[in-house]
N, C-alpha and C positions, 0 to 999 in steps of 0.2 A: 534503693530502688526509687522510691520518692524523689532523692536528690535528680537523680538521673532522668526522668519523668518531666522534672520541673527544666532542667534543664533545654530539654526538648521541646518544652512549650516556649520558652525565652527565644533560643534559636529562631524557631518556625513561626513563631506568633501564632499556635492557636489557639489559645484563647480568646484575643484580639479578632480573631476573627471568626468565633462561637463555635468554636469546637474542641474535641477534647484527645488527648492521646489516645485511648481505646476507638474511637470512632475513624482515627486517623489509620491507625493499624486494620480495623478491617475495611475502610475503605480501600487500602491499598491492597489487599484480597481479593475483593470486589475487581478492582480494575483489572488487576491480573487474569481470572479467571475469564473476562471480556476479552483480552484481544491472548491468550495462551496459544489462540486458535496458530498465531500467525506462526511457531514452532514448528507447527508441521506442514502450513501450506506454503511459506517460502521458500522450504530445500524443493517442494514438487514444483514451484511455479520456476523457480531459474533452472530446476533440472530440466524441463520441456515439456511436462503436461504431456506425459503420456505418446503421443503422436510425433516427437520431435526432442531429442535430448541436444542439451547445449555442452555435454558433454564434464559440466564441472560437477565435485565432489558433491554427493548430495548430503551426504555425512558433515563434513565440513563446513558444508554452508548452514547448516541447524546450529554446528556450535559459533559459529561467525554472526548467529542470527541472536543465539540467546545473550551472548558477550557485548555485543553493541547494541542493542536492545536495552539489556541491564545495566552495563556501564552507564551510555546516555541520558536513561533514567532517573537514574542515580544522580546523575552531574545536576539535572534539572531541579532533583530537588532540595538539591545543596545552594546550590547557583543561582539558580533563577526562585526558587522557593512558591513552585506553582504544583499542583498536584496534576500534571500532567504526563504522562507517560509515554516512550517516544518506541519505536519499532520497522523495522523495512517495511517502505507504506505497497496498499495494496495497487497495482494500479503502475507506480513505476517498476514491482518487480515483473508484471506482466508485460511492458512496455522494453526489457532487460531483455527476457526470452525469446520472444514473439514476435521482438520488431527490430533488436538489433541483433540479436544471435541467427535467429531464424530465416533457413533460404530464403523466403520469401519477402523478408526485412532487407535487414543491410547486412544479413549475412557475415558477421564481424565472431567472431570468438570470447569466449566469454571473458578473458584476460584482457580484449580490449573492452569491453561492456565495462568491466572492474576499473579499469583505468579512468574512463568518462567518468563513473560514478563518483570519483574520486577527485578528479580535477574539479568538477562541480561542485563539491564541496566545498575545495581550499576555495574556487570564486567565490562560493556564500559566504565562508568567513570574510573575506574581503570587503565583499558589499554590506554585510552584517556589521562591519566596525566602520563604513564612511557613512551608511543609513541611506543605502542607494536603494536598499533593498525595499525598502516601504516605498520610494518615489514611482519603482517599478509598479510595486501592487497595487498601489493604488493608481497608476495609470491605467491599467485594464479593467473594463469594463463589467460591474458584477455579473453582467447576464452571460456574458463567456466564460467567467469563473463557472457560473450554475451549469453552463454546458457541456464545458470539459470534464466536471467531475464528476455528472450525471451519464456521460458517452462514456466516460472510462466504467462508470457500472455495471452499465449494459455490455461491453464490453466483458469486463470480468466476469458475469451472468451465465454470456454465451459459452465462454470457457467451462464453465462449471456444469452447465447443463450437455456438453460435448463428452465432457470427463465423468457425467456422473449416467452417460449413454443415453438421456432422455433426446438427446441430437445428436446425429449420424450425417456428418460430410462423408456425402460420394465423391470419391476422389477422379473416379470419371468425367462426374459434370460438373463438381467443386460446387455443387449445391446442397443445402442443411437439408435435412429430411427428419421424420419421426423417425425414431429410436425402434428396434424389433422388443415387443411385449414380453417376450420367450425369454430374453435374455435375464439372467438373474442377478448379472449388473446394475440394467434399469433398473429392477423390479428394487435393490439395495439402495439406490442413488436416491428414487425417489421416494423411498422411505426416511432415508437421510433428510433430504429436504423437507417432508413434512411433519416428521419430528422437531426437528430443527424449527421449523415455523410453529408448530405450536407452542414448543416450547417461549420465543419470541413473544407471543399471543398473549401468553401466560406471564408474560414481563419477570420470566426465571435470571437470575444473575448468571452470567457466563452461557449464556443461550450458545453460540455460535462455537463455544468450546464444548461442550456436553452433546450436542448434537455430531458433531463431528466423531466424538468416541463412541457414540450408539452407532455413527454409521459403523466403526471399528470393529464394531463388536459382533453386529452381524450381518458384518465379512465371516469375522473369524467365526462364527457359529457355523455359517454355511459351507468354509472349508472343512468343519469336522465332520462334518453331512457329507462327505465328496464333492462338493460343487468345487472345481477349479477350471470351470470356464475363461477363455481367455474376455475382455472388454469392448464395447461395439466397435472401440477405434482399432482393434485388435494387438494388441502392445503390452495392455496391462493385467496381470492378476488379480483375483479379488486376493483380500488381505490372510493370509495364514501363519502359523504358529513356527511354521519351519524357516523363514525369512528372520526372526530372531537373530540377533548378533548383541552378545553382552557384551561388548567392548563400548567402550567409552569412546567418539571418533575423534580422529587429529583434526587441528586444524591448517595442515603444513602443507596439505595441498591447495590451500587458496590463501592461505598468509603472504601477502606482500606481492604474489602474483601480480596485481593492478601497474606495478612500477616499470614494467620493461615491459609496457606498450604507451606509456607516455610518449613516447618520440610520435606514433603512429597516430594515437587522437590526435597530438598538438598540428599535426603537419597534413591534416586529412583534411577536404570539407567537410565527409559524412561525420569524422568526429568530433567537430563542432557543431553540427546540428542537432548531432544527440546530445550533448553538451546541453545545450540550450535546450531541448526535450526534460530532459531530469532536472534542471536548475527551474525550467516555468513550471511542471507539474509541483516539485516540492513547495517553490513559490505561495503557492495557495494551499493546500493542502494543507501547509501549517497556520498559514494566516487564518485561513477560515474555520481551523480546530481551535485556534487559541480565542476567536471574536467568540464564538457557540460555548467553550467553556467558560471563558473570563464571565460572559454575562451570567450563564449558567451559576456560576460560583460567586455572584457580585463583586468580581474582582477590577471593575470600570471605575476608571476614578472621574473627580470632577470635570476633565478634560476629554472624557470619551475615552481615554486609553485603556488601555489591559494594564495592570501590576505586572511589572516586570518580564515584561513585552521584548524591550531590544534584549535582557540577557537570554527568554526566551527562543529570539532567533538565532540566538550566537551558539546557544546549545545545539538548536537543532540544526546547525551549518557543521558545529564540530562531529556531530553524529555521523554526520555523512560522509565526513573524511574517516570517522574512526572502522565505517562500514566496510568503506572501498579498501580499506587498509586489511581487514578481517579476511574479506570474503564475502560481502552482499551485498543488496540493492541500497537504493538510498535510504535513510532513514529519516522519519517524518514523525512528528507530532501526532499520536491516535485519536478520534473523537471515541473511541471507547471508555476515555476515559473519563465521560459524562457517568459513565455509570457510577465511578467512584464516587462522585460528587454527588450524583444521588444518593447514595448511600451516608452522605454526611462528611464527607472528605474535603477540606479547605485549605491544605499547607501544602510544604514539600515533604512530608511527611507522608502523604498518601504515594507520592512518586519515589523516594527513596524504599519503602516498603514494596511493591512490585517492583525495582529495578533488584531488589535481591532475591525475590524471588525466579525474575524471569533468570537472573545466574544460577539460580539452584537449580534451575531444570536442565541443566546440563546431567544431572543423573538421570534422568529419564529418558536418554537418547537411545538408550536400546530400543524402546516402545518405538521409535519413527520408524523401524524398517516393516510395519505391517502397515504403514500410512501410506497409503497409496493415491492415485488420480482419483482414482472413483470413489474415497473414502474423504477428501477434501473439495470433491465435487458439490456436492451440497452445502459446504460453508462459504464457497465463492459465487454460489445462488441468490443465499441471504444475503452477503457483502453486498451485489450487486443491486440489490431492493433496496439495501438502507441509504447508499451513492444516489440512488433513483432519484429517494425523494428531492436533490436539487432542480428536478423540471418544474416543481410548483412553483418555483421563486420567478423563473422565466417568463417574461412580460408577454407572453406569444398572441396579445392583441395586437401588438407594434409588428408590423411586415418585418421594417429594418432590423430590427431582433431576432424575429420567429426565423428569418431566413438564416443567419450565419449560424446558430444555435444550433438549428436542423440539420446542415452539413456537420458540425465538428462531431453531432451524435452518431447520424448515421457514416458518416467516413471513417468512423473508428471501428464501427460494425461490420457494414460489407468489404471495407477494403484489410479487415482482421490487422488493422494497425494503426494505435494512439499517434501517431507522428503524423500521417495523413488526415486523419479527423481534425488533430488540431491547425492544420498548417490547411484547411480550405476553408475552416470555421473561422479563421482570420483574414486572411483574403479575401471570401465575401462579406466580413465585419468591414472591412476599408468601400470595397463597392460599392456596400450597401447606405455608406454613409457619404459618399459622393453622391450617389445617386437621389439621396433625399434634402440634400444642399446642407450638411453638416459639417462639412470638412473640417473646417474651423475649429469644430470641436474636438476635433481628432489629436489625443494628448501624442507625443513624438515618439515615443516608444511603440504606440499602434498604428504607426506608418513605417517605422522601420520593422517590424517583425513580418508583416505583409512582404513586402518583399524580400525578404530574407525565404521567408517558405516557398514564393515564388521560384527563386535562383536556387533553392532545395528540389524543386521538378521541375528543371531547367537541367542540373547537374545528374538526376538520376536517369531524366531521358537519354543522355548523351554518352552517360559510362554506362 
């Protein structure tokens, strides 16, 4: 045991870098229990949140979700030897349901959603091995990174507070309203949420997953009480004990699906624009988990860079192929997994230990058929508050700033779709930067993405 131990440490280097096997092992506990949440809110977020089913397996896509979850993980901590932890991020599986599945979106099937996600991935690999992919990120501008991923919060927020009935769209006037008091959904949702926060408050390990199973819980206490009221958006059950299914689910209804709609993204505009939707989101999402943890973990070298940064990104490009290949949204690098490193976690060590766990929770897949909208509704509450805090980074002294930042948030909002927020929040990032005599400054990638979104509602007006 000793030998194997020591072995482990040689591997990983942590000693090197003050840490110890036992501390690595529960760090990777630690992380786990931080992002477990996303098990059960990805099969509801690509199923349709209640008010809008996209039709695919929701069974299937938990085990597509723990498999590429854990796999990737896993790779990361072999690979790249970072204690970071990778998972379908939140934010583009919303962006999956909501904006390309959804009448209201581009209205697309969720076999072509699978396809995009997937072709987007083999791009990242691509750009991941010429190192186009950093030239891009660092072409855009931090304050639109802070805006997009602070809109998508809000975004995620409004969902959570729809699902967990504290918000009621009238489908007459398609305007948000307070939630009815009476109902014992609210009354569940927002107990979910402020357990959930306090726990948060309480700085508990695994807040947003513990919270989530109190909401679970009573649900199920209130259905043993007779409450099986239907939910404000009227669609969903509260959680009960007869929904049970002890089988273990396939994954055969979304395995390899993505492949025979390849022809239809490649040869589409709109599947190119999503394209470019899930390649820019993932884009930062992981850059800006890895800069928060790298520092977090003093893993900055003399150069400013992160420790093993490019195999980093190649990880999390192959994730995203391994996703779209599975059955799910893209997969991204988590900042959950700041918690691990709080905890004392500094190798790949702490990531290979949560990448086997999140594979072991394929036996608990029976437990997701009482997980319902309204019982995931309060952990995309919190999600949405911790996304938030990117507004404080937002220069909102500077006009030219305050103004594009304020579109890509609220366009994500009222227009209920990340593809519109971000594609006006660019548009008037070029405006706004002609109009203040900056042009010049304007790196070539934030000239061509403007008008790209531009001939994006050019194309939707016309078809």
């Amino acid at each position: 045991m000793q030998n194997f131990s020591q072995k482990l440490d040689h591997f990983f280097g942590i000693t090197k870098r003050g840490s110890t096997v036992k501390r690595e092992l529960l760090a990777g506990l630690v992380t786990f229990l931080s992002l477990a949440y996303i098990l059960a809110v990805n099969p509801t977020m690509l199923g349709g949140n209640g008010a809008f089913e996209t039709g695919i397996d929701v069974g299937s896509v938990f085990m597509a979700t723990a498999l590429a979850a854990g796999i990737t993980t896993i790779l990361m901590g072999i690979y790249a030897k970072l204690p970071v932890a990778l998972a379908p991020g939140m934010g583009v599986n919303a962006f999956f349901a909501l904006t390309v599945c959804a009448p209201w979106g581009f209205n697309k099937s969720w076999q072509f959603a699978l396809a995009a996600v997937l072709i987007s991935g083999i791009i990242f690999v691509i750009i991941s091995l010429t190192g186009v992919r950093k030239a891009v990120i660092n072409a855009i501008p931090m304050n639109m990174k802070y805006a997009v991923g602070g809109g998508i919060g809000c975004f995620i927020a409004f969902i959570g507070l729809v699902n967990s009935g504290l918000i009621y769209v009238d489908t007459t006037s398609a305007l948000p309203q307070l939630g009815n008091f009476s109902s014992p959904v609210l009354l569940i949702g927002l107990a979910g949420i402020i357990i959930t926060a306090i726990l948060m408050i309480k700085k508990v390990k695994g807040s947003i997953f513990f919270g989530l199973v109190a909401t679970a819980v009573i649900g199920l206490v209130c259905h043993l009480f007779g409450v099986s009221e239907l939910s404000a958006a009227g669609v969903e059950l509260l959680p009960n004990f007869d929904n049970i299914s002890f089988a273990i689910p396939s994954l055969a209804p979304t395995f390899g699906k993505a492949f025979g709609s390849f022809g239809e993204v490649l040869t589409t505009f709109d599947g190119w624009v999503i394209i470019v939707m899930f390649l820019f989101v993932d884009f930062f999402d992981t850059a800006g988990t890895l800069v928060a943890i790298g520092t977090q973990a003093d893993l900055i070298n003399d150069k400013g860079e992160i420790e093993g940064a490019d195999r980093a990104f190649m990880v999390d490009s192959v994730g995203t192929v391994i996703g779209g290949v599975l059955g799910t949204s893209t997969v991204t690098s988590y900042i959950e997994s700041s918690t691990g490193i709080e905890a004392g976690g500094r190798t790949g060590l702490v990531a290979v230990t949560t990448g086997v766990l999140l594979v072991l929770a394929i036996f608990f897949a029976p437990l997701l058929s009482v997980v319902t909208s309204v019982v995931t509704g309060p952990a995309l509450v919190i999600v949405g508050v911790l996304m938030a805090s990117n507004f404080k980074k937002i220069d909102w002294s500077d006009f030219t700033i305050a103004v594009p930042a304020f579109f890509t948030i609220i366009g994500m909002i009222l227009t209920y779709s990340i593809a519109n927020g971000m594609a006006l929040g660019f548009i008037m990032y070029l405006v706004c930067e002609i109009a203040a005599g900056k042009a010049k400054e304007v790196k070539p990638a934030m000239w061509v993405l403007p008008f790209f979104f531009v001939a994006y509602f050019i194309f939707s007006a016309i078809v």
